[in-house]
VMD Tcl script that draws the C-alpha trace (Angstrom):
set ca {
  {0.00 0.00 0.00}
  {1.13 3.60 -0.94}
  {1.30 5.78 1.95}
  {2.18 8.44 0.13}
  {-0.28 11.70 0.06}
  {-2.15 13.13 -3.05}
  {-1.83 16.74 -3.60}
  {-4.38 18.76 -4.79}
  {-3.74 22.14 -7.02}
  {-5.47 25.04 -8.13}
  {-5.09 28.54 -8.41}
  {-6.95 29.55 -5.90}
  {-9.50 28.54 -3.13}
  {-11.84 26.63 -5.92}
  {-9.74 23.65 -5.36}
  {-10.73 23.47 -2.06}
  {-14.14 22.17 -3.56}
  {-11.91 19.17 -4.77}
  {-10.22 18.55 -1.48}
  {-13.52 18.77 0.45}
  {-14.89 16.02 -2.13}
  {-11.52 13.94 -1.69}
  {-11.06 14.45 2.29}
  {-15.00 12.66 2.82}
  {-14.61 9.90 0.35}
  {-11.01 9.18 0.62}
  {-10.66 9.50 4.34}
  {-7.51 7.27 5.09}
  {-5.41 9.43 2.17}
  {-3.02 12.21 3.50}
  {-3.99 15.35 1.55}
  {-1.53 18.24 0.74}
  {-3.38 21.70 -0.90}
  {-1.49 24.08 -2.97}
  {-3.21 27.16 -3.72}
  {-1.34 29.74 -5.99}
  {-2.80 32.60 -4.70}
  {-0.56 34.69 -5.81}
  {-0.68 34.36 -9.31}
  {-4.89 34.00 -9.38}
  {-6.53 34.06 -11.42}
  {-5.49 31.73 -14.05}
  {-8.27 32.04 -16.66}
  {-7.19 35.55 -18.21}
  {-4.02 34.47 -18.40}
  {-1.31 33.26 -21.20}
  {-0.58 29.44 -21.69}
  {3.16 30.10 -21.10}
  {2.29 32.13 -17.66}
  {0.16 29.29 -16.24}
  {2.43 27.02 -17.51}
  {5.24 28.45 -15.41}
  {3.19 28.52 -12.67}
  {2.05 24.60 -12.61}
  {5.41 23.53 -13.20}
  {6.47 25.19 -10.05}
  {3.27 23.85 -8.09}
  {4.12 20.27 -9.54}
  {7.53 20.83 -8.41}
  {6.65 21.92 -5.05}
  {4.37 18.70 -4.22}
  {6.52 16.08 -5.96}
  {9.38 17.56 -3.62}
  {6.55 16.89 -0.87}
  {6.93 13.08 -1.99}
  {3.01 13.16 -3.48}
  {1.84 9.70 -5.36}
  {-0.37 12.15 -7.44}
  {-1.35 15.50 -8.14}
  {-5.23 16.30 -9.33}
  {-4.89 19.73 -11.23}
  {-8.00 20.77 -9.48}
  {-8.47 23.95 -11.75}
  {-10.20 23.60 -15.99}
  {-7.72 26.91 -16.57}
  {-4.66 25.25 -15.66}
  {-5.95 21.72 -17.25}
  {-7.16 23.13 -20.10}
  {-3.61 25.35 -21.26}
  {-0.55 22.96 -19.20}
  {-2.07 19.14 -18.43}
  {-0.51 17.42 -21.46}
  {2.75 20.11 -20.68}
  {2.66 18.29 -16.98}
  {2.02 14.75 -18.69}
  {4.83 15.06 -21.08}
  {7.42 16.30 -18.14}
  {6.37 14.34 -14.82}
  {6.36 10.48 -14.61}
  {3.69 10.52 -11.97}
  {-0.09 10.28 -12.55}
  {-2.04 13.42 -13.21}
  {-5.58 14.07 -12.90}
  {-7.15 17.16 -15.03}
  {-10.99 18.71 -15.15}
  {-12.94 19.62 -17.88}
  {-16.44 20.92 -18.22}
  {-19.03 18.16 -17.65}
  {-20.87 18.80 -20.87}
  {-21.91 15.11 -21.53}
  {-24.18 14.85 -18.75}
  {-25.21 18.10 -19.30}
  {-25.98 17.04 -22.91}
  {-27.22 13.88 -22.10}
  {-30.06 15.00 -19.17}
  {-31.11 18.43 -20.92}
  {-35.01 18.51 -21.76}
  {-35.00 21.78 -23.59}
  {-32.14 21.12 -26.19}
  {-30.14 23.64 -24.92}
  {-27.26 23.64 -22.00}
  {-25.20 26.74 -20.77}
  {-21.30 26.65 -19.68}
  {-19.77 28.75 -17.36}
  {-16.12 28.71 -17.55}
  {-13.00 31.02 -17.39}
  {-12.37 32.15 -21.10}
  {-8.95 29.88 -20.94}
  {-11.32 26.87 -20.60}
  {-13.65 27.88 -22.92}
  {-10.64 28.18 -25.39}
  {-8.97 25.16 -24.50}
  {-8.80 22.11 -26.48}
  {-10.38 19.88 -24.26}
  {-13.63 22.23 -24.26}
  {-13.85 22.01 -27.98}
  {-13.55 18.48 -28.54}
  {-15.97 18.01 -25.73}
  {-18.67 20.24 -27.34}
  {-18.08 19.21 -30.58}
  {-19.13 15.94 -29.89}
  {-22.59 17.06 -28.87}
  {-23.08 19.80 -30.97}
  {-26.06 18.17 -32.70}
  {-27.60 16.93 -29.85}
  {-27.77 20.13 -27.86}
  {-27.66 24.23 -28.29}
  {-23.93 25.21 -26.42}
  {-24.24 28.36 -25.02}
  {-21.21 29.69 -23.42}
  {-20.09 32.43 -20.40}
  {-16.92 33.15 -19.21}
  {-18.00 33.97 -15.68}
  {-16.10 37.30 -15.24}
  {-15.32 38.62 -11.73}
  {-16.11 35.25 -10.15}
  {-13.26 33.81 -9.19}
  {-12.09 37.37 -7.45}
  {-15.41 37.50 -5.98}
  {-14.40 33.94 -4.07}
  {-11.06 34.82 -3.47}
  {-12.27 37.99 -1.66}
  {-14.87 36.61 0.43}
  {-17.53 38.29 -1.21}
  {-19.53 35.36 -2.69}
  {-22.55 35.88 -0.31}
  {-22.50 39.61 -1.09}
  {-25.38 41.80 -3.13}
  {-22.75 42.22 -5.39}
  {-22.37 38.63 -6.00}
  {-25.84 38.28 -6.46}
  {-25.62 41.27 -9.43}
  {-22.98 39.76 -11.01}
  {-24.63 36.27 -11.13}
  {-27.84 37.40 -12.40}
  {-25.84 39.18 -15.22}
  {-24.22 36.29 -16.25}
  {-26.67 33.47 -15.43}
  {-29.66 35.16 -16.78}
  {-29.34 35.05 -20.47}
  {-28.59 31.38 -20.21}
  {-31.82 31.07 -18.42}
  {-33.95 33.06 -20.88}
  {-32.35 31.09 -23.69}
  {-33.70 28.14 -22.04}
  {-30.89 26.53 -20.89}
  {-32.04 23.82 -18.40}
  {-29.06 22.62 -17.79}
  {-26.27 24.79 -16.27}
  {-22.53 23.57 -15.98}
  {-19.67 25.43 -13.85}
  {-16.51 24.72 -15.42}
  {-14.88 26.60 -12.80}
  {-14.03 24.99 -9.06}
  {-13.93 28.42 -8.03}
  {-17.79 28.66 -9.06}
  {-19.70 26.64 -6.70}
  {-18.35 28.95 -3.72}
  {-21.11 30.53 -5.78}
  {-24.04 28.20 -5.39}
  {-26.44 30.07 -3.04}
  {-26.38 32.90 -5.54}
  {-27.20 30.50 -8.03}
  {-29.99 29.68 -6.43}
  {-31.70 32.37 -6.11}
  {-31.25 33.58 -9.04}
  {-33.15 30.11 -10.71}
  {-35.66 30.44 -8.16}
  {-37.53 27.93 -6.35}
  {-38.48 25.93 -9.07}
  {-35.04 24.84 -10.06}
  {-34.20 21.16 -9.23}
  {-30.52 20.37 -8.55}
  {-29.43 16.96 -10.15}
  {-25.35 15.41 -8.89}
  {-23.14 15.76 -12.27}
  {-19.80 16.38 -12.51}
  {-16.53 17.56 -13.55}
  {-15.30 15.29 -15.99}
  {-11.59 14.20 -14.94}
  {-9.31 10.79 -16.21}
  {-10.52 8.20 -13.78}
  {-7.80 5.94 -14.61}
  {-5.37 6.94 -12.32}
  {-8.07 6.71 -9.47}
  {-9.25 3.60 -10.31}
  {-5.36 2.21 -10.46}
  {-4.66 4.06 -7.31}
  {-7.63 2.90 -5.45}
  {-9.76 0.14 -7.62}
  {-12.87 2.45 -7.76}
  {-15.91 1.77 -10.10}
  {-16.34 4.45 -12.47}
  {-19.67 5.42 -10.92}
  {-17.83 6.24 -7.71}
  {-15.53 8.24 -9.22}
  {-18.40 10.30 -10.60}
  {-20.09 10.33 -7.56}
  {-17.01 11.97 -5.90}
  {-16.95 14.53 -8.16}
  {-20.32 15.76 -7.75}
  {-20.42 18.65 -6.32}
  {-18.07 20.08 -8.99}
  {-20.65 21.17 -11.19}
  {-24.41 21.65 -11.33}
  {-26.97 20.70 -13.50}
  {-30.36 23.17 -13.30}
  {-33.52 21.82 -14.01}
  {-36.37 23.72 -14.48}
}
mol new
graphics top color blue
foreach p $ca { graphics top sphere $p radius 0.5 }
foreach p [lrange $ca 0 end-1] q [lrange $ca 1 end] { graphics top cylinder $p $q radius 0.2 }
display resetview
């Protein structure tokens, strides 16, 4: 048995969403967070910037002896994973958007994304959406000032609540029943969310796609579980 601990990165606090979801279901693991902070947020930012950044948080935890690192961020997936995968022998697991489900459970034919614009961009995002294209209507938000709302304690704020309805809104009167946050920095968001979709929203358990191999050679998990311990990474709305 590996004793080892799993680290856990982002650029932020979002990753803490991850970490929450790993510390309940994974509670004999030793978990070691790295938050860059200083450098957030990732999602306006240049490939080779975030690049340099991940390399040094990779660095950091594989000189903290981790077994594996989950890049707990879609920004920093989305512009360095196959960088890290290329450069590091030891298992990495990304996030992307969990358009699938999204796809796969909508009613109305139409699903919304809110992402950082790096995700949005990124190549996993694109093959993703291009694969359901004809199956659903992709509409797409780069959820600006969220991730400094977070990282300033100000999620539960009226001007949280503004800036959510800005965003969220149009998805809503597009009739998007489906709403994914392809941010882990979003659901610090949630109880905005809320009440901006009103009382007749129904939350269903989806998730932030990630590459359950290395879990399920780490730990023998059924894929199920591994989506199951991703839940709370993204929402689906229906209404």
């Amino acid at each position: 048995m590996n004793n080892a601990p799993i680290g856990v990165f982002d650029s932020g606090l979002g990753g803490l969403t991850v970490w929450r979801e790993l510390y309940r279901k994974l509670p004999h693991e030793s978990l070691i967070y790295y938050g860059d902070g200083k450098n957030c947020p990732y999602g306006d930012k240049n490939r080779e910037e975030v690049t340099a950044y991940v390399d040094l948080a990779v660095r950091r935890l594989i000189d903290r002896g981790v077994k594996l690192i989950v890049v707990a961020c879609n920004a920093a997936t989305a512009m360095a994973i196959d960088h890290l995968r290329r450069n590091y022998a030891l298992p990495l697991v990304g996030l992307e958007p969990a358009v699938k489900p999204a796809a796969m459970a909508s009613r109305s034919g139409v699903i919304g994304i809110l992402a950082t614009a790096a995700t949005l961009n990124g190549r996993l995002f694109r093959e993703t959406s291009q694969r359901y294209a004809d199956r659903v209507k992709i509409l797409t938000q780069v959820g600006e000032g969220f991730v400094e709302l977070v990282e300033s304690n100000r999620e539960q704020t009226p001007e949280a609540l503004a800036r959510v309805d800005k965003l969220l809104r149009p998805m809503l009167d597009a009739g998007a029943d489906q709403i994914v946050l392809g941010c882990t920095h979003y659901p610090f968001l949630s109880a905005a969310m809320r009440r901006v979709i009103g009382s007749n929203a129904r939350y269903l358990c989806k998730l932030f796609l990630c590459n359950i191999s290395f879990f399920q050679q780490f730990f023998n998990f059924k894929f199920y579980f591994i989506i199951f311990l991703f839940h709370i990474m993204a929402y689906s709305l229906t209404l």
